[in-house]
KOLGU-472767 format. One line per field, with one value per residue (C-alpha): residue number from 1; residue in one letter; x, y negated, z. Coordinates in steps of 0.25 Angstrom, whole numbers. Example, Ala and Ser with C-alpha at 12.3 -4.5 7.8 and 13.67 -1.06 7.14 Angstrom:
<sites>
n <- c(1;2)
res <- c(A;S)
c1 <- c(49;55)
c2 <- c(18;4)
c3 <- c(31;29)
</sites>
This chain:
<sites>
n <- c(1;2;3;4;5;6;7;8;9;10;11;12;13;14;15;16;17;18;19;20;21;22;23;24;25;26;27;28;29;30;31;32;33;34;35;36;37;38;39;40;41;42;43;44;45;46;47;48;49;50;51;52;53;54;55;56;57;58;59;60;61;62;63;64;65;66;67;68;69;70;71;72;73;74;75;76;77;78;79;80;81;82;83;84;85;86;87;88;89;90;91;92;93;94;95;96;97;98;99;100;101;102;103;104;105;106;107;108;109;110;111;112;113;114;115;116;117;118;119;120;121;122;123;124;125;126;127;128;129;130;131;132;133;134;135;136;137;138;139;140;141;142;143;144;145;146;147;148;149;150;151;152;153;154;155;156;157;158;159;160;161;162;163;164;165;166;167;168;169;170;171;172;173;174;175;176;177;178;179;180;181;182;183;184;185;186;187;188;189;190;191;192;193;194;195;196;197;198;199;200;201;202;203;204;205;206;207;208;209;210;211;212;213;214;215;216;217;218;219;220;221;222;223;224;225;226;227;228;229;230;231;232;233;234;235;236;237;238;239;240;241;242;243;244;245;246;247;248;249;250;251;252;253;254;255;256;257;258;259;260;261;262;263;264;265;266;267;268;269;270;271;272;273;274;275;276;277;278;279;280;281;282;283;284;285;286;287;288;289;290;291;292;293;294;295;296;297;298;299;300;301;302;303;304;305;306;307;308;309;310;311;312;313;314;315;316;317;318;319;320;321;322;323;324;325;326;327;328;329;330;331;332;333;334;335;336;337;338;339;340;341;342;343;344;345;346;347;348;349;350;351;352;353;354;355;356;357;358;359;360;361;362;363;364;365;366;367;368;369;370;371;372;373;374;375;376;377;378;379;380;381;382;383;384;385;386;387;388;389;390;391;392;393;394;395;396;397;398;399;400;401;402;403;404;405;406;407;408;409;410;411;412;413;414;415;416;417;418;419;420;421;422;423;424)
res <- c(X;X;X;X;X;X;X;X;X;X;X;X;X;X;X;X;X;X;X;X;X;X;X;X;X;X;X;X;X;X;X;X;X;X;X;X;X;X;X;X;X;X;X;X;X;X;X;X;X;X;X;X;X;X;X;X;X;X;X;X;X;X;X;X;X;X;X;X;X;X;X;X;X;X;X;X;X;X;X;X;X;X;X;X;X;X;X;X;X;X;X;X;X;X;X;X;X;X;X;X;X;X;X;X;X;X;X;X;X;X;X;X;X;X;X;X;X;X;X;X;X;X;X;X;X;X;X;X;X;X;X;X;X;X;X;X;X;X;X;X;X;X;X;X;X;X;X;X;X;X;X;X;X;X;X;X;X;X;X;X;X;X;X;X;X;X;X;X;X;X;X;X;X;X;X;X;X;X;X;X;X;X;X;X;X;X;X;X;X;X;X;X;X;X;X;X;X;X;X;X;X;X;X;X;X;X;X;X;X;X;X;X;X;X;X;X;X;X;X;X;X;X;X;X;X;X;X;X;X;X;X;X;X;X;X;X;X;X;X;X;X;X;X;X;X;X;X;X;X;X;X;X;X;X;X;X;X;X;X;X;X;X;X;X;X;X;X;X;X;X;X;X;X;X;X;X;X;X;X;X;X;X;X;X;X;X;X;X;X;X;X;X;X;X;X;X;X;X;X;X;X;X;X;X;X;X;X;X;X;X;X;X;X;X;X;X;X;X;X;X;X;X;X;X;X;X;X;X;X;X;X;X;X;X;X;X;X;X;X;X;X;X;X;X;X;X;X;X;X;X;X;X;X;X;X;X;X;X;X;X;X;X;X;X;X;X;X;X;X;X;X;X;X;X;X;X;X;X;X;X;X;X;X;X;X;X;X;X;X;X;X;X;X;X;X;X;X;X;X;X;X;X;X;X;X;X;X;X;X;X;X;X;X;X;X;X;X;X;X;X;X;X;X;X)
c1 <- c(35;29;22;13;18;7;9;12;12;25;19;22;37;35;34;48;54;57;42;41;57;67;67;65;61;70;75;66;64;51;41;39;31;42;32;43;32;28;22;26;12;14;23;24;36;47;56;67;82;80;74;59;56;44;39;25;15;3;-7;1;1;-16;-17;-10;-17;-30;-31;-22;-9;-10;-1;8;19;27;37;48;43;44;48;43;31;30;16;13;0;-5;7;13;21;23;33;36;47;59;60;46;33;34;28;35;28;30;22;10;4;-8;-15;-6;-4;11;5;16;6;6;2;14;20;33;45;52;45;38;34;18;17;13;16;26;19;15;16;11;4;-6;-5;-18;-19;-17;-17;-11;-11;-3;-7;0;6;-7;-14;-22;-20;-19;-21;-17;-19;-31;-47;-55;-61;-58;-44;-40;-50;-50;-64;-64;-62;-51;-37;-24;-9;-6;-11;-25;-29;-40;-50;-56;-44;-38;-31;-26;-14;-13;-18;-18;-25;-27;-32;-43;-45;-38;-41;-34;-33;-36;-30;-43;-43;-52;-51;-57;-55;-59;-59;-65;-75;-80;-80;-82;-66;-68;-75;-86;-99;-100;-95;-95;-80;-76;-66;-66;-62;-72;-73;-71;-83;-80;-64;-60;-47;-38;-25;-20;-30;-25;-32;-33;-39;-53;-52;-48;-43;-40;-31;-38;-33;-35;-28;-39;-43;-55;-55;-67;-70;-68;-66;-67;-53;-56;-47;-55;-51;-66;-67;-77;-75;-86;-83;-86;-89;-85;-72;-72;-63;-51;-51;-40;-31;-27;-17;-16;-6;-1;-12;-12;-23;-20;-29;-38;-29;-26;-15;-10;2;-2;7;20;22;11;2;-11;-18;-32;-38;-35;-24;-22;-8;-4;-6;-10;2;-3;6;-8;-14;-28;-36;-41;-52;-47;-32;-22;-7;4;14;27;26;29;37;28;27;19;12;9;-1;-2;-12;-9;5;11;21;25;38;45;51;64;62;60;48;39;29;20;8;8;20;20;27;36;29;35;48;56;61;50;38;32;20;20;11;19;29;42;54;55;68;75;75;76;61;53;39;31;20;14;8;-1;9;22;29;38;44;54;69;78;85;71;71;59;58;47;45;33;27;34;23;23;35;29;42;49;60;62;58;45;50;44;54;52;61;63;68;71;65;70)
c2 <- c(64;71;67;74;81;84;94;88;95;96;88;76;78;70;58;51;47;33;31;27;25;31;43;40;53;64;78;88;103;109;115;129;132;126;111;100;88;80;67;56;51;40;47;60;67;78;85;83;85;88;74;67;59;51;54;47;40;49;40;45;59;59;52;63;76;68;74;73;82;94;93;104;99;87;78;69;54;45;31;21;14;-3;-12;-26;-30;-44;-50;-36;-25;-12;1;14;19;26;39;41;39;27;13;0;-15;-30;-42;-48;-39;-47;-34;-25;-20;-17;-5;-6;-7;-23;-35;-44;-47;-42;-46;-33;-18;-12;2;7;13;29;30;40;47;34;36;25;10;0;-13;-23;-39;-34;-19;-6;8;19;33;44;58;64;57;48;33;24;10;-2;-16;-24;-17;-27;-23;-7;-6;3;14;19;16;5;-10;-10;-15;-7;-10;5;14;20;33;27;38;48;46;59;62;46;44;30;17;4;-8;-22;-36;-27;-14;-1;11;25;34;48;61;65;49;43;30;27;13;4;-8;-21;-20;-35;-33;-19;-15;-2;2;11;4;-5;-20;-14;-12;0;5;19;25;24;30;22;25;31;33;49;48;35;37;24;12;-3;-12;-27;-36;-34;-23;-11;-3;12;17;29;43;41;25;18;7;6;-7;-11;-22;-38;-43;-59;-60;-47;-39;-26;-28;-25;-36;-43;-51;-45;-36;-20;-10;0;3;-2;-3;-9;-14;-13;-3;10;20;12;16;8;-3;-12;-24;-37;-48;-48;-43;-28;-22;-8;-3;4;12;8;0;-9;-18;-23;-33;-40;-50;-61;-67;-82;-83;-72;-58;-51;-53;-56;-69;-77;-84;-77;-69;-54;-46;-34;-29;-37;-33;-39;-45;-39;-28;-15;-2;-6;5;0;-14;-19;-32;-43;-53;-60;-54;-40;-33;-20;-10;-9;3;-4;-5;-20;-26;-39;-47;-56;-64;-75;-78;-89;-82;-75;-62;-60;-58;-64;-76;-87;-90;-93;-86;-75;-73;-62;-53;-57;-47;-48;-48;-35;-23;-6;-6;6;1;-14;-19;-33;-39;-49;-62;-53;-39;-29;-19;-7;-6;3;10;7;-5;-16;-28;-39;-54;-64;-69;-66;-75;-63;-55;-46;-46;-39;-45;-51;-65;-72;-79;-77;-74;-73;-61;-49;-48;-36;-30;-26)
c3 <- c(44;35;22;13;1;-13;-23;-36;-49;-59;-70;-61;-64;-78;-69;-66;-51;-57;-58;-42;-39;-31;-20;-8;-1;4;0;-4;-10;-17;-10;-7;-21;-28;-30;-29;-29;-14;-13;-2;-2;-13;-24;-30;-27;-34;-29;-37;-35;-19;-18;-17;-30;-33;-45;-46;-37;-30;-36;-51;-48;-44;-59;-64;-55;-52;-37;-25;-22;-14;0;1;9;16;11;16;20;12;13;22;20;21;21;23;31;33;41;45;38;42;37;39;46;37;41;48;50;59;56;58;57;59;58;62;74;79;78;83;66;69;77;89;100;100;95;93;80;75;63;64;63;75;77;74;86;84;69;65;52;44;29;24;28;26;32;35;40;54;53;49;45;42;34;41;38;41;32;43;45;56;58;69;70;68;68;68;55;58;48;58;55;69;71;79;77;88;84;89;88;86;76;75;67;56;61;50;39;35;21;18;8;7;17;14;22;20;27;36;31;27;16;15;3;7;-1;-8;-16;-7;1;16;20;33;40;34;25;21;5;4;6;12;-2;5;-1;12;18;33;38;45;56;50;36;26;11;-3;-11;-24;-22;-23;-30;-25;-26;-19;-10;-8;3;0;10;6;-5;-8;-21;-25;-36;-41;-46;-60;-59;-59;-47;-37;-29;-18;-8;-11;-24;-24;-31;-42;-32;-37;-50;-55;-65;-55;-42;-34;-21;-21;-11;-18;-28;-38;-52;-56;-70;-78;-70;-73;-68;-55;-45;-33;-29;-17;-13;-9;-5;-15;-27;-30;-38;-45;-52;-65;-74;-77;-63;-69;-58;-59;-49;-49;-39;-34;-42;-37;-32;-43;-38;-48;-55;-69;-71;-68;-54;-56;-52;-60;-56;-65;-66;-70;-75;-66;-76;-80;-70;-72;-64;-50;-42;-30;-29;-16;-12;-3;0;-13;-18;-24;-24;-33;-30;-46;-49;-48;-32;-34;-30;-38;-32;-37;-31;-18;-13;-3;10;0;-2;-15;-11;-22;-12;-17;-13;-25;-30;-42;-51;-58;-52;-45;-41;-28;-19;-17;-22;-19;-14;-12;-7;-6;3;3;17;14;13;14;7;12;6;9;0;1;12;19;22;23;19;18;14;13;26;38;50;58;55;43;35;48;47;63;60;55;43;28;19;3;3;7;21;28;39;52)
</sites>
């Protein structure tokens, strides 16, 4: 499969590979005009030593350069993707393109051409260039080598963007969607960044999540007003956010729990701004909270704080940015309904927020308000499903915990486990 591969410029060098951890890509040598820097599509990459080293995230290098990188090539893959829906999870196969889930598949959002559940990975059927996935209450989607996405599942509300309101339990190309980096998807609907910094979104559109000035929901792509230079997009279940080029974050849709960070508890149509964050990187939504690493592997949230997910030591609610306590070195943070959790620079994950099917992973169920370690160790990526977390370690393997009624954790049975347990 190939992937895409950016110019980058040699003042990038001053950044170290210990910023975004250990290599995981394989052999190279510099291009034909003697440039030795690639991206994988999530990190900036060196050349060094015959070896792929991550040297910065994308979302860093657009800060630094204030545009996108020129393609001039193609790169290895990199490693597999994971992402937790509602009561589903899908990956990426090692080694390919393909796509495997388990779970919940009431509406056919495994992709495999049926509609029965499953505790252990099926194939998506027809998928061999998946990059990246995004993961709803009951559908799907993947963004593809060619930079187009398709969806499966559920399209009652049009998450498919296919242009039609008709489910499918095989993937469907969202129609008129070229250019996308990045997809991500929530309760019912589904937004892509594209390469030129702007965001199309579709699906429902109750509380003015699709961010294009209306409340009419749409089964085709649709623009962001005012978004021109995203660098990363994360879907909640009725609100959407954008980190921006210069750091700074844009939220839209429902706010009755402060989730877009505004200051104010009323609702927008529109983006919106953050208060309190800058230099944002990795975001994701949850259910009515948002949160974003900062420098430093700092995290902020804001939103809906009741069973503690924002982080800040406190069961409350913030309708501007708060700092999570005591953490730092995050790399990437991922939300469930009402928990986080963020990858450390130390391949170790914490998690903080609701815990009762054992989300957290730290073998309790108690609730955090703060960040626990959760059990394990070597990870190199983090998803949360709406009551469960999955993750991949080393030597690619997967393995989930939380709530497991319909076989999410993919382990061949139906039990809930507050640990990590391994998928098959």
């Amino acid at each position: 499969m190939k992937k895409l591969l950016f110019a980058v410029v040699p003042l990038l060098m001053v950044a170290s590979a210990c910023q975004v951890g250990v290599s995981m890509w394989t052999s190279c040598s510099p291009a034909a005009d003697g440039n030795p820097f690639g991206t994988d599509g999530e990190y900036v990459l060196a050349c060094q030593g015959g070896e792929w080293v991550p040297i910065m995230t994308i979302g860093e290098y657009l800060r630094i350069r204030g545009g996108m990188p020129t393609i001039i090539g193609s790169l290895p893959e990199q490693p597999s993707r994971i992402a937790g829906g509602d009561a589903h999870s899908c990956a990426r196969a090692t080694g390919s393109g393909r796509v495997e889930c388990w779970g919940a598949n009431d509406e056919g959002q495994l992709g495999n051409g049926t509609e029965d559940d499953s505790s252990s990975p099926v194939a998506v059927s027809g998928l061999t260039t998946a990059t990246s996935l995004a993961l709803g209450y009951s559908h799907s989607c993947a963004l593809l080598a060619d930079t187009t996405v398709r969806c499966w599942g559920v399209n009652d509300q049009g998450q498919l963007g296919n242009a039609t309101n008709v489910g499918s339990t095989t993937p469907k190309a969202v129609v008129g969607l070229n250019g996308a980096v990045a997809v991500d998807s929530s309760h019912e609907h589904t937004c892509a960044l594209l390469d030129n910094g702007g965001v199309r979104c579709w699906g429902r559109n109750n509380n003015g999540q699709l961010g294009n000035g209306t409340t009419t929901s749409s089964n085709r792509p649709v623009a962001v007003l005012g978004i021109t230079n995203a660098v990363d997009v994360a879907v909640g279940r009725e609100h959407t956010c954008a980190t921006l080029a210069d750091g700074g974050v844009r939220c839209w849709g429902s706010n009755d729990e402060g989730q877009l960070g505004n200051g104010t508890r009323v609702g927008s149509k529109t983006p919106v701004g953050v208060s309190g964050v800058s230099s944002a990187g990795s975001i994701s939504a949850g259910k009515q909270h948002t949160c974003a690493t900062g420098p430093y592997g700092i995290v902020w949230c804001w939103g809906d704080g009741s069973v503690g997910q924002l982080g800040q030591g406190a069961y409350a609610d913030s309708t501007t940015a708060v700092r999570v306590k005591g953490l730092v070195g995050a790399r990437q943070v991922a939300a469930g309904a009402r928990h986080n959790c963020t990858l450390q620079s130390d391949s170790t994950l914490r998690c903080w927020g609701k815990n009762d099917d054992g989300q957290l992973g730290n073998g309790t169920l108690d609730k955090a308000n703060a960040p626990v370690k959760a059990l394990g160790g070597n990870y190199s990526e983090v998803a949360a499903g709406t009551y469960h977390t999955c993750a991949r370690a080393a030597g690619a393997t997967d393995w989930c915990w939380g709530f497991n009624k319909y076989g999410q954790l993919g382990n061949g049975n139906k039990v809930s486990s507050h640990h990590p347990v391994r998928v098959v």
